[in-house]
py3Dmol code that shows the C-alpha trace and the ligand (Angstrom):
import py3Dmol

protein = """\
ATOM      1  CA  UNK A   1     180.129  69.943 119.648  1.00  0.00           C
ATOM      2  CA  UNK A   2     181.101  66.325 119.096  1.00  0.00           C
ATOM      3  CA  UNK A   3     179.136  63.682 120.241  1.00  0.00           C
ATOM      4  CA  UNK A   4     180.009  61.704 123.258  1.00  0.00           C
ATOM      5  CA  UNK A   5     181.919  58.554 123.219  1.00  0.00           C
ATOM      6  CA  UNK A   6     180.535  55.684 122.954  1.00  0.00           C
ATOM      7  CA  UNK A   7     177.455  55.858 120.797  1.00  0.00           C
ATOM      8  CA  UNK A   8     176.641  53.883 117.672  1.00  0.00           C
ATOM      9  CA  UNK A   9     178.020  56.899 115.197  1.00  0.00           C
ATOM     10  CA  UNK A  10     178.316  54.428 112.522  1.00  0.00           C
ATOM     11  CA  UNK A  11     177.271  51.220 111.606  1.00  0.00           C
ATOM     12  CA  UNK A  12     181.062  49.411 112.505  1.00  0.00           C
ATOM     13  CA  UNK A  13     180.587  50.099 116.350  1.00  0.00           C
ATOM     14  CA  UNK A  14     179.236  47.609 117.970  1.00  0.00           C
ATOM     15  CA  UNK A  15     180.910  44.709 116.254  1.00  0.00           C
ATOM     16  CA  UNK A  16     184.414  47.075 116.526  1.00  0.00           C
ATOM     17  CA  UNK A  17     183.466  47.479 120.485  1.00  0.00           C
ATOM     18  CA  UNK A  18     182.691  43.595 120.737  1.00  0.00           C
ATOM     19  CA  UNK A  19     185.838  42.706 119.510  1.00  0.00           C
ATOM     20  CA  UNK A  20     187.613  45.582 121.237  1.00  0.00           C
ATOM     21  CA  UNK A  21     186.084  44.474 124.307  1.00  0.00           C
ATOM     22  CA  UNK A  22     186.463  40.948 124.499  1.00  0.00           C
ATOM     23  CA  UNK A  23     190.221  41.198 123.970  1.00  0.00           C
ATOM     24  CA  UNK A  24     190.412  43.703 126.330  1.00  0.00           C
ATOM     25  CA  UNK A  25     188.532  41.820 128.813  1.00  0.00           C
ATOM     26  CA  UNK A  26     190.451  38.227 128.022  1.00  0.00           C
ATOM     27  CA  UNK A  27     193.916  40.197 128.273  1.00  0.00           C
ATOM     28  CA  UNK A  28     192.611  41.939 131.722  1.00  0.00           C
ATOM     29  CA  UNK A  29     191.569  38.580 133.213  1.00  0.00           C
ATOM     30  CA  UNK A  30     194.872  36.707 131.901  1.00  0.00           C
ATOM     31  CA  UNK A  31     196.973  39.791 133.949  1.00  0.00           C
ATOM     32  CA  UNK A  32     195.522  39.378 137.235  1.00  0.00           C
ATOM     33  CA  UNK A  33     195.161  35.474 136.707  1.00  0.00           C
ATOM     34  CA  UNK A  34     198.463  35.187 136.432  1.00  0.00           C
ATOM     35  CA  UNK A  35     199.953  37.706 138.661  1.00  0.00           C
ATOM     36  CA  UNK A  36     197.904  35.953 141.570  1.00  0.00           C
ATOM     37  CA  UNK A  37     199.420  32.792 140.974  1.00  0.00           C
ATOM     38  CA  UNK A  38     203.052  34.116 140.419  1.00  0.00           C
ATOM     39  CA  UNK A  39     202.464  35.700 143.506  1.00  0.00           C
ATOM     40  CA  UNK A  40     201.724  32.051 144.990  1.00  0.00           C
ATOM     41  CA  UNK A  41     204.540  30.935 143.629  1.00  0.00           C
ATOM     42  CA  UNK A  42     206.688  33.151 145.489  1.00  0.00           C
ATOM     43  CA  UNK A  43     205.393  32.485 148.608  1.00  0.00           C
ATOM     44  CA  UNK A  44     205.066  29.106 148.834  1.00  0.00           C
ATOM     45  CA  UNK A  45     208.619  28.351 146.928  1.00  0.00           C
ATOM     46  CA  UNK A  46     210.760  30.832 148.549  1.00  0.00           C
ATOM     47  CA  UNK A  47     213.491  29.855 150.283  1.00  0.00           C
ATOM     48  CA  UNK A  48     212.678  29.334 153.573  1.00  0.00           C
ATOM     49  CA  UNK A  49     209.857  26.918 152.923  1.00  0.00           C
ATOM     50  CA  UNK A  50     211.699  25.360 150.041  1.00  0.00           C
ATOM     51  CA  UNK A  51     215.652  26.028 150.385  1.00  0.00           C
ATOM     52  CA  UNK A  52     216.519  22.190 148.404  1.00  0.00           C
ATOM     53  CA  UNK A  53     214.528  22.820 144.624  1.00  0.00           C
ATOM     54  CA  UNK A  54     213.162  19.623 143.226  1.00  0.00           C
ATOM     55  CA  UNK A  55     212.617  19.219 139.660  1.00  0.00           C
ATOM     56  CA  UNK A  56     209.399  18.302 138.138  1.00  0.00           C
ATOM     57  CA  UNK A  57     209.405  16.462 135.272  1.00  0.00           C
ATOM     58  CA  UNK A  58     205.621  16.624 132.488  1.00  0.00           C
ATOM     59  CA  UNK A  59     202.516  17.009 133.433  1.00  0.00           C
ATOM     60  CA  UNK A  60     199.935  15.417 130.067  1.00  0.00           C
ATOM     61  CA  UNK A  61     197.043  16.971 131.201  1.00  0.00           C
ATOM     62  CA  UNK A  62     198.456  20.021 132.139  1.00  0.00           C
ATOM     63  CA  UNK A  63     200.150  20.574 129.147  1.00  0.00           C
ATOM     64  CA  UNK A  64     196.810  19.751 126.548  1.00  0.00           C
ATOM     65  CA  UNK A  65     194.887  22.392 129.158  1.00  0.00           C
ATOM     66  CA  UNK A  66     197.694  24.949 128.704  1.00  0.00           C
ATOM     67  CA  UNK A  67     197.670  25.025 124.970  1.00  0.00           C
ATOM     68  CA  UNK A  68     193.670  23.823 124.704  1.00  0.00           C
ATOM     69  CA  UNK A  69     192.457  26.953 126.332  1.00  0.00           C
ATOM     70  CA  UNK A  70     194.609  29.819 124.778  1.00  0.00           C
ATOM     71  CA  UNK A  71     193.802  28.518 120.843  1.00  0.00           C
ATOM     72  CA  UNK A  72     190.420  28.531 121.540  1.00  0.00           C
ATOM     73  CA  UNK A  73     191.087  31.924 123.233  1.00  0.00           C
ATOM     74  CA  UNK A  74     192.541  33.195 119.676  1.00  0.00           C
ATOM     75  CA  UNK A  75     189.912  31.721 117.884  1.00  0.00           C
ATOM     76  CA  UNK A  76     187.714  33.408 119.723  1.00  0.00           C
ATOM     77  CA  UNK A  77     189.425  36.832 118.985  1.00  0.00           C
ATOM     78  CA  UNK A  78     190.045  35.899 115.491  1.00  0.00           C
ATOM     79  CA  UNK A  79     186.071  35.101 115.290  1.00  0.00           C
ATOM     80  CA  UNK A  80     185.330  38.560 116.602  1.00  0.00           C
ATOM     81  CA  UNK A  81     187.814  40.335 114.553  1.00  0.00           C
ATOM     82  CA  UNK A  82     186.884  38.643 111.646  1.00  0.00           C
ATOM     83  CA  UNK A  83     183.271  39.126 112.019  1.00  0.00           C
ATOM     84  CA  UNK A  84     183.731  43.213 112.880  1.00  0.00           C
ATOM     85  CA  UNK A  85     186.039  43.529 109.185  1.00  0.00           C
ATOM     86  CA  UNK A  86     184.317  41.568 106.583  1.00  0.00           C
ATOM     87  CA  UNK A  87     181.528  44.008 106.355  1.00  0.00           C
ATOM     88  CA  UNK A  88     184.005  46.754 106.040  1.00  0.00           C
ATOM     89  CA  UNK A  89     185.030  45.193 102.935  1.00  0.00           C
ATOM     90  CA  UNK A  90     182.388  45.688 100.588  1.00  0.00           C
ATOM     91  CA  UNK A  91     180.444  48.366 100.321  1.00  0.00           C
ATOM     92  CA  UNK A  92     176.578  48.268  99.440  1.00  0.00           C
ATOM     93  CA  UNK A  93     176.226  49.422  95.979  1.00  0.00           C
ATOM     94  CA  UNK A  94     173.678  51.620  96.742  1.00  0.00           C
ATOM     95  CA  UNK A  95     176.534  53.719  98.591  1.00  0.00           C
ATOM     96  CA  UNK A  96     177.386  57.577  97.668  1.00  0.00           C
ATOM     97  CA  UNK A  97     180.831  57.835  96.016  1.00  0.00           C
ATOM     98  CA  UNK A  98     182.925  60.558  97.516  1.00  0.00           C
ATOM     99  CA  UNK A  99     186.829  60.774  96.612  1.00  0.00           C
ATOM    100  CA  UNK A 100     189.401  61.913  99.537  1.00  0.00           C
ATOM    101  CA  UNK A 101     192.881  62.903  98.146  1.00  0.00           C
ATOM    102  CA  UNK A 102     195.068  63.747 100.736  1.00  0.00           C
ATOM    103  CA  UNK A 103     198.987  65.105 100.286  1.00  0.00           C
ATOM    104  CA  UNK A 104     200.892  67.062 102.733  1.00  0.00           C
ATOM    105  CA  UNK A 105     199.393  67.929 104.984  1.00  0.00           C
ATOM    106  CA  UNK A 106     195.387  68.172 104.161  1.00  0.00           C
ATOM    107  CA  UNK A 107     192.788  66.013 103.243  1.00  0.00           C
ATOM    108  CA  UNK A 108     190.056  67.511 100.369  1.00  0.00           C
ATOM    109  CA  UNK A 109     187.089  65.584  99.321  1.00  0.00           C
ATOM    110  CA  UNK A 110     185.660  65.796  96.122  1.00  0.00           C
ATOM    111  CA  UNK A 111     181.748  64.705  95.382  1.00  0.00           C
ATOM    112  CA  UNK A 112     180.500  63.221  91.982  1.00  0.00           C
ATOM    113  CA  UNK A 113     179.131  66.619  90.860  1.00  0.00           C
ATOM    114  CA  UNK A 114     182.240  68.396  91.260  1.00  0.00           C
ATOM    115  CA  UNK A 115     181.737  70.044  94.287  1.00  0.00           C
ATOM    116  CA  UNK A 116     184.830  69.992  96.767  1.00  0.00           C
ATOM    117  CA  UNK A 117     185.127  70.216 100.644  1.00  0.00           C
ATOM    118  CA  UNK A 118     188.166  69.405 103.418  1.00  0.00           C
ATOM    119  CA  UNK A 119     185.245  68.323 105.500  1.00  0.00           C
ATOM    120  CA  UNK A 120     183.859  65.067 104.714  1.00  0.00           C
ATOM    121  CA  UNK A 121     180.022  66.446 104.205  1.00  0.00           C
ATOM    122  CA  UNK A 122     177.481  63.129 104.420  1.00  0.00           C
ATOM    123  CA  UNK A 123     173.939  62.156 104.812  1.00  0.00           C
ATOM    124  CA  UNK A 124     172.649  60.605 107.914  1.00  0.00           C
ATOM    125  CA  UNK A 125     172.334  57.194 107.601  1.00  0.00           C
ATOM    126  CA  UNK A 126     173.169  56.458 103.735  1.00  0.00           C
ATOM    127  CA  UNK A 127     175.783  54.087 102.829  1.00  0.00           C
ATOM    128  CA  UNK A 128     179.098  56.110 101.771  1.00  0.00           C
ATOM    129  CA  UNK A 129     182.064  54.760  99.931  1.00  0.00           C
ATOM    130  CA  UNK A 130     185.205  57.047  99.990  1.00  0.00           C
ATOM    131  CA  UNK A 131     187.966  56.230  97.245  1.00  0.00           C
ATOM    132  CA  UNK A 132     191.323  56.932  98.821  1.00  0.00           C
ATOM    133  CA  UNK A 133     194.022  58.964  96.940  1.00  0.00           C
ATOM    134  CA  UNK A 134     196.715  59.770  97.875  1.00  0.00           C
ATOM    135  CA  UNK A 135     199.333  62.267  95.853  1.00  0.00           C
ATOM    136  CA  UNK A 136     202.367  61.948  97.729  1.00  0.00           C
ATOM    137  CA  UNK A 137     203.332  60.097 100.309  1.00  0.00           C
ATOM    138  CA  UNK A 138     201.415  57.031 102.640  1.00  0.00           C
ATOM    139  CA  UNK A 139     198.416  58.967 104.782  1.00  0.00           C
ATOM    140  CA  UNK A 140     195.985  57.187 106.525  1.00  0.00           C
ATOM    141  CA  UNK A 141     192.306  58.007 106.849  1.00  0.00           C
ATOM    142  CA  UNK A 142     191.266  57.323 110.501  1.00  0.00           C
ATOM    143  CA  UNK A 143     187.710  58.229 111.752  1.00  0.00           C
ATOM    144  CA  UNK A 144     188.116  56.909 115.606  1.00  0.00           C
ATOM    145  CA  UNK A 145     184.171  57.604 116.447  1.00  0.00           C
ATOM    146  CA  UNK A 146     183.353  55.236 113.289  1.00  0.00           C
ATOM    147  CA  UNK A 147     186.007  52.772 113.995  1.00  0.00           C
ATOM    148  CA  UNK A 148     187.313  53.077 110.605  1.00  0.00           C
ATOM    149  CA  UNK A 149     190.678  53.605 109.254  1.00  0.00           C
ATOM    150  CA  UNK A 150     192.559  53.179 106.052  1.00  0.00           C
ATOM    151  CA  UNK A 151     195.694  53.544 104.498  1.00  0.00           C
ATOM    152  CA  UNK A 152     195.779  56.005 101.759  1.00  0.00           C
ATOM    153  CA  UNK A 153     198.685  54.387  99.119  1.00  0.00           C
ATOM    154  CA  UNK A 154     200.246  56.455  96.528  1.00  0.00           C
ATOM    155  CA  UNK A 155     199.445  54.746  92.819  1.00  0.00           C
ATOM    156  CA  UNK A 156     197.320  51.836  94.827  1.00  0.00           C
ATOM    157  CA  UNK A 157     193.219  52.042  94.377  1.00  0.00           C
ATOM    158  CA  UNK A 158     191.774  51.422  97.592  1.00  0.00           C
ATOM    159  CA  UNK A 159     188.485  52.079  99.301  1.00  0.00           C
ATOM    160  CA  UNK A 160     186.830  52.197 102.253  1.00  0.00           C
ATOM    161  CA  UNK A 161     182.671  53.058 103.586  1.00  0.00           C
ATOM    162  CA  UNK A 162     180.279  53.500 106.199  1.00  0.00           C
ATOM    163  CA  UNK A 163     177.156  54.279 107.144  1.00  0.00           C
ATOM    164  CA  UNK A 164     176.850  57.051 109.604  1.00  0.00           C
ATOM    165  CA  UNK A 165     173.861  57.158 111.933  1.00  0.00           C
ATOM    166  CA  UNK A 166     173.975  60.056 114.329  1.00  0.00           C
ATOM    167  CA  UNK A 167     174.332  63.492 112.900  1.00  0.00           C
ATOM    168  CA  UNK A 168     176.847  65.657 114.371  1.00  0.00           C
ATOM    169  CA  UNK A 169     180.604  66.242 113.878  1.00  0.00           C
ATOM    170  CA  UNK A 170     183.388  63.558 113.968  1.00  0.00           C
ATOM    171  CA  UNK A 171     187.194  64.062 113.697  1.00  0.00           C
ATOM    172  CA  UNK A 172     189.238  62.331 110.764  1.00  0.00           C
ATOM    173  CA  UNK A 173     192.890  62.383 111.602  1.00  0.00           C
ATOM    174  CA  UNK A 174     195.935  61.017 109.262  1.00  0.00           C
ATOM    175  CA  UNK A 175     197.061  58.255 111.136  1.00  0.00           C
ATOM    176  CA  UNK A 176     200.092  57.436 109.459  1.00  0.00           C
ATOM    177  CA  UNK A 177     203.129  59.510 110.360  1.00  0.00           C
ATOM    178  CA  UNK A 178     203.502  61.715 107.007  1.00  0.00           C
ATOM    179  CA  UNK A 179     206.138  64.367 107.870  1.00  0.00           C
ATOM    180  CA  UNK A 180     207.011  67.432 109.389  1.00  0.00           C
ATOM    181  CA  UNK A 181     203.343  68.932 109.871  1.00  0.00           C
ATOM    182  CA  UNK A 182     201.810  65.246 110.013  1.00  0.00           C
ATOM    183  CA  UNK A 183     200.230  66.012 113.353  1.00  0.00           C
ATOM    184  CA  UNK A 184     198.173  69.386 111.774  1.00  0.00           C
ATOM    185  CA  UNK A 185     196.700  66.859 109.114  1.00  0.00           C
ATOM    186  CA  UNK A 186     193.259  66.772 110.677  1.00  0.00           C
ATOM    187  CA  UNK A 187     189.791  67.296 109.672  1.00  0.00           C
ATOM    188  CA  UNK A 188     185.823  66.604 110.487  1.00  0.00           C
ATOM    189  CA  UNK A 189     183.265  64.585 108.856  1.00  0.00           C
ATOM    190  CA  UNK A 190     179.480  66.270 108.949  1.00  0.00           C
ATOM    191  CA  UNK A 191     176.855  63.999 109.700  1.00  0.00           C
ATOM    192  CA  UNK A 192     174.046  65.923 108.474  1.00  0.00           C
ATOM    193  CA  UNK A 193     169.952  65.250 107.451  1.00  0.00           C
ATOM    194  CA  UNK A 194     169.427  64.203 103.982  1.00  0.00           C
ATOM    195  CA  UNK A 195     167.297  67.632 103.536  1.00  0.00           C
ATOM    196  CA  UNK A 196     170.162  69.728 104.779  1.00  0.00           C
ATOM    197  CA  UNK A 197     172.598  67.281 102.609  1.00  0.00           C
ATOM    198  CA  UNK A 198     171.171  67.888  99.618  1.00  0.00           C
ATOM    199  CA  UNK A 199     170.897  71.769  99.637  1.00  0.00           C
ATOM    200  CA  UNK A 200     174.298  72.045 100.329  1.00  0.00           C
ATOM    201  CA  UNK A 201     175.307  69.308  97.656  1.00  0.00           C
ATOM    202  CA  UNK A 202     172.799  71.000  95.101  1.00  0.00           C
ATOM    203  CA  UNK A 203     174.218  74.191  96.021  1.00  0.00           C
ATOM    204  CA  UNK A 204     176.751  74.746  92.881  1.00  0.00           C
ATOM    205  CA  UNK A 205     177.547  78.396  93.345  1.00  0.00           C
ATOM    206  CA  UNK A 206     180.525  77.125  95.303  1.00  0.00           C
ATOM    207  CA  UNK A 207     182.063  74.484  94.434  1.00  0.00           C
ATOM    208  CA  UNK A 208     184.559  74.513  97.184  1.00  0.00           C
ATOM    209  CA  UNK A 209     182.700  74.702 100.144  1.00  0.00           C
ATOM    210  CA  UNK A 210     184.514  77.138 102.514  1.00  0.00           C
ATOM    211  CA  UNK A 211     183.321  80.433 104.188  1.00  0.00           C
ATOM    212  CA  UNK A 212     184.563  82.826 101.932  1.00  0.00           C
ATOM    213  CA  UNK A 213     184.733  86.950 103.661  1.00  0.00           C
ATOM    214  CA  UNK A 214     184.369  89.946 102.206  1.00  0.00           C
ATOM    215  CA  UNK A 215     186.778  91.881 100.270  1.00  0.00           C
ATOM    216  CA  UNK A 216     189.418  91.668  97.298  1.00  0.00           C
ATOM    217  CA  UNK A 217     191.194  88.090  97.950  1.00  0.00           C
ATOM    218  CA  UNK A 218     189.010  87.074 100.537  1.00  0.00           C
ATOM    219  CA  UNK A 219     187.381  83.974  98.150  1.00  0.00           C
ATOM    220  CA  UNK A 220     191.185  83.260  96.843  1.00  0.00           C
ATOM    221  CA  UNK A 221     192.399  82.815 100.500  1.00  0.00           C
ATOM    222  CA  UNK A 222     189.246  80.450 101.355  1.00  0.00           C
ATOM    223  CA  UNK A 223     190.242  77.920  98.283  1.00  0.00           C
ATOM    224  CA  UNK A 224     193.643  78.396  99.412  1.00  0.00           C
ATOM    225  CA  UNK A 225     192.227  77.279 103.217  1.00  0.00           C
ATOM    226  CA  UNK A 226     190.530  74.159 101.775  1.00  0.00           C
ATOM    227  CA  UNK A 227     193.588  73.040  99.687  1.00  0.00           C
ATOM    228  CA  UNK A 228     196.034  72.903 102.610  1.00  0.00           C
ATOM    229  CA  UNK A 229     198.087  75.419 101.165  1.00  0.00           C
ATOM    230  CA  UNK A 230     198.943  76.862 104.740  1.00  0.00           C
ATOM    231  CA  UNK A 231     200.272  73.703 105.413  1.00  0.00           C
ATOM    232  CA  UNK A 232     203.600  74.530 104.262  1.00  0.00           C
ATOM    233  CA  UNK A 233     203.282  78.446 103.371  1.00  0.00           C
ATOM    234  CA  UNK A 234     202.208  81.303 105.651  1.00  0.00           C
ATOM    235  CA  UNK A 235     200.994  84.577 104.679  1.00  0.00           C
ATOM    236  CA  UNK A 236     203.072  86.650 107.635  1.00  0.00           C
ATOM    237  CA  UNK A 237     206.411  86.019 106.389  1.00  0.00           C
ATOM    238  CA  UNK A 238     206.974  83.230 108.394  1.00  0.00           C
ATOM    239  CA  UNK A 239     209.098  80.164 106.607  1.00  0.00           C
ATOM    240  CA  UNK A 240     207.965  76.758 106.829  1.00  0.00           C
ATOM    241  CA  UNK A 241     208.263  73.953 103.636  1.00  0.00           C
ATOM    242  CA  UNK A 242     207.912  76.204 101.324  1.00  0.00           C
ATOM    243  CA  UNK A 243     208.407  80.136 100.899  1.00  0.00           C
ATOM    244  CA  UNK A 244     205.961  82.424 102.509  1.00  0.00           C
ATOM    245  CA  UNK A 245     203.082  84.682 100.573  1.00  0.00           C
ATOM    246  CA  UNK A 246     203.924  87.900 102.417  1.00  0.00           C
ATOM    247  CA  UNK A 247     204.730  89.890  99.520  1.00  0.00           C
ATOM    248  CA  UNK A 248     205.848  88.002  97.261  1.00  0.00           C
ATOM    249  CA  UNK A 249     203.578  88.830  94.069  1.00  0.00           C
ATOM    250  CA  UNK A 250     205.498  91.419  91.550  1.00  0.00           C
ATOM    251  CA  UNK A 251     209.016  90.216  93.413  1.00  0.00           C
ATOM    252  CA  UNK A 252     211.711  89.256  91.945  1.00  0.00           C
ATOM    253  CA  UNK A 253     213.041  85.318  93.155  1.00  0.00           C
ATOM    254  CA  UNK A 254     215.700  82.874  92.330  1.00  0.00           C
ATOM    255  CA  UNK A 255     214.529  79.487  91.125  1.00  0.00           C
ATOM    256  CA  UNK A 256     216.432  76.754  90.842  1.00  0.00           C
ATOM    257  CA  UNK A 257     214.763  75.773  87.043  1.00  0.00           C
ATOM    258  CA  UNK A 258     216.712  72.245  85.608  1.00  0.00           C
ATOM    259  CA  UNK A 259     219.126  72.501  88.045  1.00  0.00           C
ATOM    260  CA  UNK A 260     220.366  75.674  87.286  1.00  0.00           C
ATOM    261  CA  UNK A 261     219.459  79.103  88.472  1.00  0.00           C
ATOM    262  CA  UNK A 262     217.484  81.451  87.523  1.00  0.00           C
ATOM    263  CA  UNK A 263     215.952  85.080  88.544  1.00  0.00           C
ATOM    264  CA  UNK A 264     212.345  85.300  87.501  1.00  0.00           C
ATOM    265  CA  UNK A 265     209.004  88.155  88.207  1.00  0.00           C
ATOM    266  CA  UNK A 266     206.167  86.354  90.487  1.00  0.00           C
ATOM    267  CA  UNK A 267     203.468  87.228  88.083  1.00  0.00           C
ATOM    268  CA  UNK A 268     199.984  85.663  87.175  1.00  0.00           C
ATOM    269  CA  UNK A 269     202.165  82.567  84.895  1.00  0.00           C
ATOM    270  CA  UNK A 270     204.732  81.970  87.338  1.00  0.00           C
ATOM    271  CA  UNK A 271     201.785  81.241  90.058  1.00  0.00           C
ATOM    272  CA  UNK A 272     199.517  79.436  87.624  1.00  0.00           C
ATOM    273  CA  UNK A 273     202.972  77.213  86.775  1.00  0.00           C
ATOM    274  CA  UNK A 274     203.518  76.687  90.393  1.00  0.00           C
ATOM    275  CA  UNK A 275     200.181  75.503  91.359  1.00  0.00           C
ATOM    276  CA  UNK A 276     199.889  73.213  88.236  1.00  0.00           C
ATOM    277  CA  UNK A 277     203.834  72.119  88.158  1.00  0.00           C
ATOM    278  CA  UNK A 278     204.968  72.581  91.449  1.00  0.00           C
ATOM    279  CA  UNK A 279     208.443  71.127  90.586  1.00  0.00           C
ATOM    280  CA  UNK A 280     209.417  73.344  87.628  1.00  0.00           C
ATOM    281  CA  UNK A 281     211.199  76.231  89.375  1.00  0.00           C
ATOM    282  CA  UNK A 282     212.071  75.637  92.998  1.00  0.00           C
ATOM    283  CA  UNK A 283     212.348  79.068  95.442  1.00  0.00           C
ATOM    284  CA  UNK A 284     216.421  78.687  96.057  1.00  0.00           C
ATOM    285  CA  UNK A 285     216.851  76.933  99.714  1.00  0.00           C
ATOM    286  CA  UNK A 286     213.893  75.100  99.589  1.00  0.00           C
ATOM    287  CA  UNK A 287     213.012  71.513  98.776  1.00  0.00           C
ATOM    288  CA  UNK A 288     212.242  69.937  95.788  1.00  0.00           C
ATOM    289  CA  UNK A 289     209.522  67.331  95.419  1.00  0.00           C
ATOM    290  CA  UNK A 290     207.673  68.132  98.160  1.00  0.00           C
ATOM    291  CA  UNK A 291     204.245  69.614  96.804  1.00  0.00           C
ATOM    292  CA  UNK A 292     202.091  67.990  94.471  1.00  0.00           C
ATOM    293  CA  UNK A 293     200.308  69.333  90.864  1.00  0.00           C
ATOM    294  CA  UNK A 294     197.014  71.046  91.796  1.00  0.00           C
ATOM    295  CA  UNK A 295     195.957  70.209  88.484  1.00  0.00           C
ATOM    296  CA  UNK A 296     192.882  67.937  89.474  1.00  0.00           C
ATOM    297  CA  UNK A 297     191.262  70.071  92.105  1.00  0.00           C
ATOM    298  CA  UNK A 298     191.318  74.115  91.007  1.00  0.00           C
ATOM    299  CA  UNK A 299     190.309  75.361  88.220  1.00  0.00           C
ATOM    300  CA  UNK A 300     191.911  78.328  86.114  1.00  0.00           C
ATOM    301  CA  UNK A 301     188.938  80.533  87.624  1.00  0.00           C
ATOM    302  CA  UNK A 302     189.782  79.670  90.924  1.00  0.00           C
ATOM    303  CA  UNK A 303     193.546  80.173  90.223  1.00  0.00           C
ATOM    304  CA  UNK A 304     192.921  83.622  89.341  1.00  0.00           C
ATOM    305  CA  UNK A 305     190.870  84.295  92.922  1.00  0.00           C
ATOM    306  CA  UNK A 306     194.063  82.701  94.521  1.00  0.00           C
ATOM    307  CA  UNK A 307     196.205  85.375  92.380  1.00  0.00           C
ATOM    308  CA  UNK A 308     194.301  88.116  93.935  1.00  0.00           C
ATOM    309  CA  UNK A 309     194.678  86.941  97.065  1.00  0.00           C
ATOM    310  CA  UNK A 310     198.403  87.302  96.827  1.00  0.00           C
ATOM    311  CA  UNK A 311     198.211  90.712  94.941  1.00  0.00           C
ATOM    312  CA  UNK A 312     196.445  91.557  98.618  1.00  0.00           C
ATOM    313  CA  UNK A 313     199.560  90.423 100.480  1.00  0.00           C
ATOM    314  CA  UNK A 314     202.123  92.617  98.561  1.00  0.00           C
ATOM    315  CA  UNK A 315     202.188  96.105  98.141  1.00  0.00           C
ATOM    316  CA  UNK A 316     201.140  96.094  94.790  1.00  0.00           C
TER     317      UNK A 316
END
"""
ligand_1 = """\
1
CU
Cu 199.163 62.318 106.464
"""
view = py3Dmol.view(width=600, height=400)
view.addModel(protein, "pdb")
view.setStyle({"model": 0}, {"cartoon": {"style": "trace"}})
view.addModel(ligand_1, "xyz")
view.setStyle({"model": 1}, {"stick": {}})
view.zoomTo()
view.show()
């Protein structure tokens, strides 16, 4: 269940919904204002009461209240604006340090001890400072119910916190338009105790947190989950970006390998390459330079629970 609109879920709402509000309510006023007094206008200058037009020449005082009242209007806004992002700016140094690398099309975010999650997994009220990566193209890392969002800049460090103060579950979406499956780039943040925080974050038998079932593959297919890798691959055969996992272990493929091509065996190396240097044989009709190295975020142990997971997919 999320939590209703409205409520104080982080620290940046009421100075967001002060400044949200007061432009809102200045624009609102300024719409009827002056639709009233076009409306005047209308009447009392159409033709029949007016059919010879006269022409008016300045007004002083007019003018100085005309452009008096709508700086001080922006001012206003800017003051309000201003006020709601400075904070955002720096975070307390006291803040938990929690890295979100996002590609196409998944966010993953990886804590100081290793551990991994595509939830954003947090302690209620306690200061927390996300480092932004991104490994392809420009995401953006929008949390609407904290009034946060940031651009996530390929090459460019960048940061962002908050301080979340109701547990429950938020949505992050990608707010920046990132391609083909840009719109199934979503995820949660889990606003949680600090007790229930720190047993999961202590918890080290899995690193990446995801539900993992029963049976040969079943832990593979859960890392595979939490990477985004059925973003752009499906396990029923179906194409999307890139080729499908529907059995394709132990079959033969052609690459296209410097440009030239080639037939190779999907076997344990050719998966381990592909994961770790995506753009060293391309499947033949599909893209190049679309996925990114894995290198930073699975391990050789948990490459080997993804291989099994595709030996399950192919009758093998
Ligand atoms: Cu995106």
């Amino acid at each position: 269940m999320y939590p209703s609109p409205g409520i104080e879920a982080s620290n940046f709402v009421s100075t967001f919904n002060t400044a949200f509000y007061f432009i809102v309510g200045v624009s609102l006023f300024l719409l009827v204002a002056l639709t009233v007094i076009m409306l005047y206008f209308v009447y009392k200058y159409n033709r029949k009461r007016h059919a010879v037009a006269e022409q008016i020449e300045g007004n002083t005082r007019l003018e100085i209240i005309w452009t008096v009242i709508p700086i001080l209007l922006s001012l206003v806004m800017f003051y309000f604006g201003w006020a709601g992002w400075k904070p955002t700016s720096k975070a307390p140094k006291d803040s938990m340090n929690v890295t979100s690398i996002a590609r196409m099309w998944s966010f993953l975010f990886v804590y100081e001890n290793g551990k991994q999650s595509p939830d954003l997994i947090v302690p209620v009220n306690t200061p927390v400072k996300v480092k932004l990566v991104s490994v392809d193209v420009i995401h953006s890392l929008f949390i609407p119910e904290f009034r946060i969002k940031s651009d996530m800049i390929p090459g460019r460090d960048k940061t962002m916190w908050f301080m979340p103060q109701i547990e429950g579950e938020y949505k992050i979406f990608c707010a920046e338009y990132c391609g083909l499956q840009h719109s199934f780039m979503h995820s949660n943040v889990n606003v949680m105790t600090k007790e229930d925080f720190d047993a999961w974050y202590t918890d080290t038998t899995m690193v990446i947190t995801v539900d993992a079932g029963a049976g040969p593959g079943a832990a593979g297919e859960a890392i595979m989950r939490a990477q985004g890798c059925f973003a752009c691959h499906t396990s029923d055969g179906t194409k999307l970006i890139g080729p499908s996992y529907l059995n394709l272990f132990g079959e033969e493929q052609v690459v296209i390998r410097n440009g030239t091509e080639a037939t190779i065996t999907v076997n344990d190396e050719y998966v381990k390459r592909s994961i770790l240097d995506p753009g060293a044989d391309i499947t033949k009709g599909y893209q190049s330079g679309l996925m990114q190295s894995y290198r930073s975020t699975l391990s050789d142990e948990d490459i080997l629970k993804i291989i099994d997971y595709l030996k399950t997919l192919s009758d093998i």
